[in-house]
Z-matrix of the N, CA and C atoms (Angstrom, degrees):
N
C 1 1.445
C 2 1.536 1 109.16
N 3 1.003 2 121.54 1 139.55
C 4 1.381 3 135.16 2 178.27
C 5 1.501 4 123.81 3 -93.45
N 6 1.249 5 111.50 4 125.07
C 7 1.663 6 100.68 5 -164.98
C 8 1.522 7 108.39 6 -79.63
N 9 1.365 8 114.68 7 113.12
C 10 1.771 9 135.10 8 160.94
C 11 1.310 10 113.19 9 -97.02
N 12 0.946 11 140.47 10 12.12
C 13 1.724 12 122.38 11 -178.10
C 14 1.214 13 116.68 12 -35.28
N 15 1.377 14 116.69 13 -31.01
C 16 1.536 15 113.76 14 -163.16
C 17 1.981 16 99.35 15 -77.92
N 18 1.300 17 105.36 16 -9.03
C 19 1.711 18 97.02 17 -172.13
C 20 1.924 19 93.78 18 -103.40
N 21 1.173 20 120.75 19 3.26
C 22 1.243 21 133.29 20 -175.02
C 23 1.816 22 118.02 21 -67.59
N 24 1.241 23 124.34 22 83.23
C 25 1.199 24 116.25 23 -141.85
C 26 2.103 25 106.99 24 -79.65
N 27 1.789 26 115.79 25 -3.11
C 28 1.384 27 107.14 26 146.05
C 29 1.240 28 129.28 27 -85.74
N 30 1.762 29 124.45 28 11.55
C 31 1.403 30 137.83 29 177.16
C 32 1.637 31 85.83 30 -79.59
N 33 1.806 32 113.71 31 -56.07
C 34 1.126 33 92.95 32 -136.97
C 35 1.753 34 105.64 33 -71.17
N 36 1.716 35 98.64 34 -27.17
C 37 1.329 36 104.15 35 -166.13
C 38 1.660 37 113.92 36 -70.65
N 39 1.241 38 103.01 37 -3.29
C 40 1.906 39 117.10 38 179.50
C 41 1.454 40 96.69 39 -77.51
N 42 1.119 41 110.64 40 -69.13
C 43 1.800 42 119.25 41 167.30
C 44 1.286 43 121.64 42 -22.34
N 45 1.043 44 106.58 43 -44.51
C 46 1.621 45 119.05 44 -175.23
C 47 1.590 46 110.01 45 -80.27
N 48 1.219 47 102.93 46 -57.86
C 49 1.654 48 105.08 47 162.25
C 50 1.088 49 115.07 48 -43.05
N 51 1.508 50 135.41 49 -76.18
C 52 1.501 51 131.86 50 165.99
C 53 1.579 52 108.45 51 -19.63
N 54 0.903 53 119.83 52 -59.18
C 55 1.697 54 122.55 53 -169.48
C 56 1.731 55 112.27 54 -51.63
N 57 1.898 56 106.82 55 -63.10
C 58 1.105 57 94.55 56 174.00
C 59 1.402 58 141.74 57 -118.30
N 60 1.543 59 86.21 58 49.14
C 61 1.709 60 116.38 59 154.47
C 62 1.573 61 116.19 60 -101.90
N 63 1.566 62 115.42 61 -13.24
C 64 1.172 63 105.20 62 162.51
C 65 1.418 64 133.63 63 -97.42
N 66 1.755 65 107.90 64 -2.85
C 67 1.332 66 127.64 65 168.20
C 68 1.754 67 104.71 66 -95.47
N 69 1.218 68 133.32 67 -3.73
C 70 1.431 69 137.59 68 167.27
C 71 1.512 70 109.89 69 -61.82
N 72 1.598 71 86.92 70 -53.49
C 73 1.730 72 111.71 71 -158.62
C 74 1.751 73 103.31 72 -104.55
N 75 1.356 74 118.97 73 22.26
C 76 1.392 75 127.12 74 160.81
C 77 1.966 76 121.25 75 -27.03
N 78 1.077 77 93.23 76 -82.17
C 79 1.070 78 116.99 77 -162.13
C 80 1.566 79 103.10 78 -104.41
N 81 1.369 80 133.88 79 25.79
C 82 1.196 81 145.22 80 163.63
C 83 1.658 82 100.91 81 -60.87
N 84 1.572 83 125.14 82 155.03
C 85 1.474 84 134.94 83 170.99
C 86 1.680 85 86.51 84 -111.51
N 87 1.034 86 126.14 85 -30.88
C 88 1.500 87 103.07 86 -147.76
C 89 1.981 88 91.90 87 -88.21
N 90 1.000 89 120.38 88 73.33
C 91 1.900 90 146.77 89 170.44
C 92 1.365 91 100.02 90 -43.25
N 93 1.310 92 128.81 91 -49.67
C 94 1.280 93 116.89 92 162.13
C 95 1.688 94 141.43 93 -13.68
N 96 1.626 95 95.01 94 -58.23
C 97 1.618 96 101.70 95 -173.89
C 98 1.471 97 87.25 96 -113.24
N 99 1.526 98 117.93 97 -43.80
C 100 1.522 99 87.34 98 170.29
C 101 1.263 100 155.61 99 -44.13
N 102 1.749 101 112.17 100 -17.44
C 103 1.147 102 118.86 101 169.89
C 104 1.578 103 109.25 102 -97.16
N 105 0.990 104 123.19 103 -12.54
C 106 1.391 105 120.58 104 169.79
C 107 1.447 106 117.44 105 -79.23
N 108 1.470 107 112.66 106 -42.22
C 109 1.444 108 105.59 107 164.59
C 110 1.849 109 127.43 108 -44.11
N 111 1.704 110 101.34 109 -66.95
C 112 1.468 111 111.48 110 162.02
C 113 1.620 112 115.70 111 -21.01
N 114 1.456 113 113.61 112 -62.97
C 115 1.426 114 139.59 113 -156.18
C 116 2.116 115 83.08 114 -77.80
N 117 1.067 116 139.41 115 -34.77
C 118 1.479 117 130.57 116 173.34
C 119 1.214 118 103.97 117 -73.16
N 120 1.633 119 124.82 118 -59.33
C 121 1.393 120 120.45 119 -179.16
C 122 1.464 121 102.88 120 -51.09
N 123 1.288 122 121.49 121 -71.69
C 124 1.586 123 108.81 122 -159.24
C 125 1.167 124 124.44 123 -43.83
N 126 1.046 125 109.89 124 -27.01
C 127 1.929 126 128.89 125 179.83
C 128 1.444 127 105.05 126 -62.29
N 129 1.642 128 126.41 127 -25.07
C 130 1.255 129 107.32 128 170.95
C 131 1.537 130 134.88 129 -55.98
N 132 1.579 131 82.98 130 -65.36
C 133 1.620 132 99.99 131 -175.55
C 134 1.914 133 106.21 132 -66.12
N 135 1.272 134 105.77 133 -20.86
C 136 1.544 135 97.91 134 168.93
C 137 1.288 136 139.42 135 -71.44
N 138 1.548 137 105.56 136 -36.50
C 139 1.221 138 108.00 137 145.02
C 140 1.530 139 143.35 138 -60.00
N 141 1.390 140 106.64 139 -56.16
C 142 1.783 141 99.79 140 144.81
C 143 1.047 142 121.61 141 -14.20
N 144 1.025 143 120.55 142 -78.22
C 145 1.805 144 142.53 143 -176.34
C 146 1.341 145 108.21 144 -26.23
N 147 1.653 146 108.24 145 -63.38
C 148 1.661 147 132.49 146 -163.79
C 149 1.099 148 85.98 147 -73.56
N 150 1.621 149 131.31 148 -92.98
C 151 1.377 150 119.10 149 178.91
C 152 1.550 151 147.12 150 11.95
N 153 1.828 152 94.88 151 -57.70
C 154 1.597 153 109.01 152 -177.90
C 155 1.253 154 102.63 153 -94.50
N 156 1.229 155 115.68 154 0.23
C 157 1.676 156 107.54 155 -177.28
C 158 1.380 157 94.35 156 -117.66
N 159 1.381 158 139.42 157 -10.09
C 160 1.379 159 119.64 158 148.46
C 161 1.923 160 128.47 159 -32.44
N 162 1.339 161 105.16 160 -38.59
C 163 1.370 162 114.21 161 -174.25
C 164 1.319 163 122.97 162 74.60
N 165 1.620 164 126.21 163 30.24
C 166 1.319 165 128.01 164 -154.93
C 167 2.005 166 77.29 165 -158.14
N 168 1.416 167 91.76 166 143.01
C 169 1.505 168 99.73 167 167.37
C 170 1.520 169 101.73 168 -91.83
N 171 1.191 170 124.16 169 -22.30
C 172 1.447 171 121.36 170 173.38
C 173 1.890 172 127.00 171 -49.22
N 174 1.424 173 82.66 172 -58.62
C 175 1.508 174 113.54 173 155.81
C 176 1.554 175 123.04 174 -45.33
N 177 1.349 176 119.17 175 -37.40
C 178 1.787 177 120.16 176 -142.08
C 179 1.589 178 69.54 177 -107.11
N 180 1.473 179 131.48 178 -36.99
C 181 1.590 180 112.89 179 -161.04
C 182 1.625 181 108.65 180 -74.93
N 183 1.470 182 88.93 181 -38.73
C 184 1.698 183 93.22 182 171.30
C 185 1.523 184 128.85 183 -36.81
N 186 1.537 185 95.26 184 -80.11
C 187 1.606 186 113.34 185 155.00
C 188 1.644 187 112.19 186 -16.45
N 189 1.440 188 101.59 187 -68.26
C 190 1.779 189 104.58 188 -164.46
C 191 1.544 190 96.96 189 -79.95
N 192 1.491 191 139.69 190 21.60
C 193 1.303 192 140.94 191 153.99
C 194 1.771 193 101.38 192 -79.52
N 195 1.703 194 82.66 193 -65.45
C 196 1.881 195 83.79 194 173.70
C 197 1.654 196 132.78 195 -30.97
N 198 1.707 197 97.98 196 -59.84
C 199 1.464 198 107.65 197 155.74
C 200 1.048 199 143.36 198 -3.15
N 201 1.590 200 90.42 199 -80.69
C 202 1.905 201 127.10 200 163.21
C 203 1.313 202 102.98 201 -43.75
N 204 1.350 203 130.31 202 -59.14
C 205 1.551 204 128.62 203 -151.72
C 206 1.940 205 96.43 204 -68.84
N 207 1.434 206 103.34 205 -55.29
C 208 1.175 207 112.87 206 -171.45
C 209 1.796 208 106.48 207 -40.69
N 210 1.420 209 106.01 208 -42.09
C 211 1.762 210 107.04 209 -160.52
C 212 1.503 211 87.59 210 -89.63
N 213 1.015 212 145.76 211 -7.87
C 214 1.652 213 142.87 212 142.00
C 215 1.033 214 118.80 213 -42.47
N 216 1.625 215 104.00 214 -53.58
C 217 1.629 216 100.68 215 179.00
C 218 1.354 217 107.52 216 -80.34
N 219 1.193 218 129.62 217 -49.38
C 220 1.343 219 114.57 218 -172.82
C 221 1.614 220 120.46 219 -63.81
N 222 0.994 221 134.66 220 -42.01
C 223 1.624 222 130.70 221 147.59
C 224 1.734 223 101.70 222 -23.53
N 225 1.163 224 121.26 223 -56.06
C 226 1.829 225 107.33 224 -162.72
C 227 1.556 226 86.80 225 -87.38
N 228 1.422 227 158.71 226 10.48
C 229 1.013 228 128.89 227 162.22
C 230 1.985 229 97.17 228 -118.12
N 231 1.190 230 110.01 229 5.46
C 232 1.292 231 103.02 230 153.83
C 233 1.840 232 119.46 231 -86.14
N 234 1.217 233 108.76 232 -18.49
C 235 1.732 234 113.62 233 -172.24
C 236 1.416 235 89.15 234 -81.25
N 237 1.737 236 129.26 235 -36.40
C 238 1.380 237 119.70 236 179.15
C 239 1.359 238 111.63 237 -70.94
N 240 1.310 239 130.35 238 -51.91
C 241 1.530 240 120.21 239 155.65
C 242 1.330 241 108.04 240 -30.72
N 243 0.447 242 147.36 241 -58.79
C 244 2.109 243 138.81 242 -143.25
C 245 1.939 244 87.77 243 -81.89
N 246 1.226 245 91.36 244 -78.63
C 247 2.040 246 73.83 245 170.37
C 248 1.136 247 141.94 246 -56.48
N 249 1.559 248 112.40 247 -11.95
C 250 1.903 249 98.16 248 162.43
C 251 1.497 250 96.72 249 -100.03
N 252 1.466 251 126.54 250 35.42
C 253 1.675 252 131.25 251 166.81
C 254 1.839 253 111.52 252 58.37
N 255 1.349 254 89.07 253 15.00
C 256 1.905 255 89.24 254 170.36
C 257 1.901 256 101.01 255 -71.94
N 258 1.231 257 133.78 256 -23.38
C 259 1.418 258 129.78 257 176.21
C 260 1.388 259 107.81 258 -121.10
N 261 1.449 260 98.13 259 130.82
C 262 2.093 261 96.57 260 -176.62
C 263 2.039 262 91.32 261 -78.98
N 264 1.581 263 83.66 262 -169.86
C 265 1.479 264 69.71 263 178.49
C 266 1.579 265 100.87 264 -119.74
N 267 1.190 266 147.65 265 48.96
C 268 1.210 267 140.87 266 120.73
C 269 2.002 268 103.66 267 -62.88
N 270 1.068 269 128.54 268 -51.03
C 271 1.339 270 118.72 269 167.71
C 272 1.148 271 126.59 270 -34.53
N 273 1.298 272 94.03 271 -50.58
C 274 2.082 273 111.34 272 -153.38
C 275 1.877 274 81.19 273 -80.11
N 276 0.914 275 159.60 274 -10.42
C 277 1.346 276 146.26 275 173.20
C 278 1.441 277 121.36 276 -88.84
N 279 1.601 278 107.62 277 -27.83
C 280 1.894 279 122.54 278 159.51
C 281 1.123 280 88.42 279 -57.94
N 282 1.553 281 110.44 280 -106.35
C 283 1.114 282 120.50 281 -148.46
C 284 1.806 283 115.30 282 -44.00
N 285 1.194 284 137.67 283 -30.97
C 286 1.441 285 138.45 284 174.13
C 287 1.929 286 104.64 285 -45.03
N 288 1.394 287 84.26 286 -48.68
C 289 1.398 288 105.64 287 -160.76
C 290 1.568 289 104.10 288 -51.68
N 291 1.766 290 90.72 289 -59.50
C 292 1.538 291 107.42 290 -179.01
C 293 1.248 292 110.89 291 -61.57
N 294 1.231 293 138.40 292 -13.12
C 295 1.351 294 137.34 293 161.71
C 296 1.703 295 111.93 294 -77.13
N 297 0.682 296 121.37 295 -66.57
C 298 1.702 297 127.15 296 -174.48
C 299 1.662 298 100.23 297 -58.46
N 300 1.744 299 128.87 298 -1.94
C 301 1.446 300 134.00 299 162.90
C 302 1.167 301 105.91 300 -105.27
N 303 1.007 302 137.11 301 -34.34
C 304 1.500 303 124.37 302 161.00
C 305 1.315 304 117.31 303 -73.57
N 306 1.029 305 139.28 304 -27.40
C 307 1.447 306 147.66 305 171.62
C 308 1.706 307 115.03 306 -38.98
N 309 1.526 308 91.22 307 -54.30
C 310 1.468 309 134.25 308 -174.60
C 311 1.053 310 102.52 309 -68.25
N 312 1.351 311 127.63 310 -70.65
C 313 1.801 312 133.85 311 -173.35
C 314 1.854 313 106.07 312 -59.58
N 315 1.787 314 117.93 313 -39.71
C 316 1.536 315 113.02 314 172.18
C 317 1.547 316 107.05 315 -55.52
N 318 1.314 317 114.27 316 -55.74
C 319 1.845 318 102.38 317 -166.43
C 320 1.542 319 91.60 318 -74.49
N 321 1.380 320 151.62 319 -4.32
C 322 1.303 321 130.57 320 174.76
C 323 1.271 322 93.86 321 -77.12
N 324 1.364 323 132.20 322 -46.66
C 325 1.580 324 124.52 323 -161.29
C 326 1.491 325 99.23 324 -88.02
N 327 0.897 326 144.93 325 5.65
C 328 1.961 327 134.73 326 166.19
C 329 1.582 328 76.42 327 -102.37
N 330 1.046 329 149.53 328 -55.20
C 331 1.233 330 125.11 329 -143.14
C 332 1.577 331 113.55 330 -73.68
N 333 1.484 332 101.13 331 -20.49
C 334 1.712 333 115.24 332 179.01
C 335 1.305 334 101.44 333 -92.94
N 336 1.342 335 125.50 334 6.01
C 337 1.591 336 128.81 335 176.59
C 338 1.765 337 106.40 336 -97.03
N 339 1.554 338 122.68 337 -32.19
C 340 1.300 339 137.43 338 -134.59
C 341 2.392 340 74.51 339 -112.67
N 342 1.226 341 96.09 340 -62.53
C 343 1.557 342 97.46 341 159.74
C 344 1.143 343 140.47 342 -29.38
N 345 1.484 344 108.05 343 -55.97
C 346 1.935 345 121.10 344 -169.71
C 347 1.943 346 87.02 345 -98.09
N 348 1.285 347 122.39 346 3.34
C 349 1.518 348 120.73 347 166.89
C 350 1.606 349 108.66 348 -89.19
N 351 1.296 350 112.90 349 -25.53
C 352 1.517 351 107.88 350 -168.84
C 353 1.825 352 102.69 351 -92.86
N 354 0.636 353 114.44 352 -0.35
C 355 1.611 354 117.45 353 -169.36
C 356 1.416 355 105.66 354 -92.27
């Protein structure tokens, strides 16, 4: 397998999330969860990344397990944002959203990895 992440269209949309969750949470004081949030998002698309450039479907499913866990966590430290009012809730319904679609698109792509392995 050849590493593409960059044509990977839950790389790109992880990326994007990272971006404007870190322009949401700009000018936030409370650094605490803000940097832990960032530090969950970034972990998506990085793992992706590592994953497909492992060159092993063994490898890439792993990775996109990691993924998964990460957008687990970041969903439960986005529901804690929304109650100490660091996310209004026109936000908290993107980004939820955009989580439960990336969620969706990682087990579609290990699952088409775990697939094109059995053949």
């Amino acid at each position: 397998m050849k590493s593409n992440f960059e044509n990977l269209d839950v790389w790109k949309k992880s990326c994007r999330l990272t971006v404007k969750l870190s322009e949401l949470l700009g000018e936030t004081k409370a650094f605490w969860i803000k940097e832990q949030i960032l530090r969950s998002a970034l972990s998506i698309p990085s793992n992706i990344a590592e994953g497909c450039d492992r060159n092993s479907n063994a490898e890439f499913r792993r990775f996109l397990n990691i993924a998964k866990g990460s957008a687990a966590e970041l969903r439960t430290q986005i529901y804690i944002a929304i109650q100490i009012g660091l996310i209004d809730k026109e936000n908290r319904k993107i980004i939820i959203d955009e989580l439960i679609s990336l969620t969706k698109m990682l087990q579609s792509l290990k699952n088409s990895l775990t697939d094109a392995s059995n053949l």
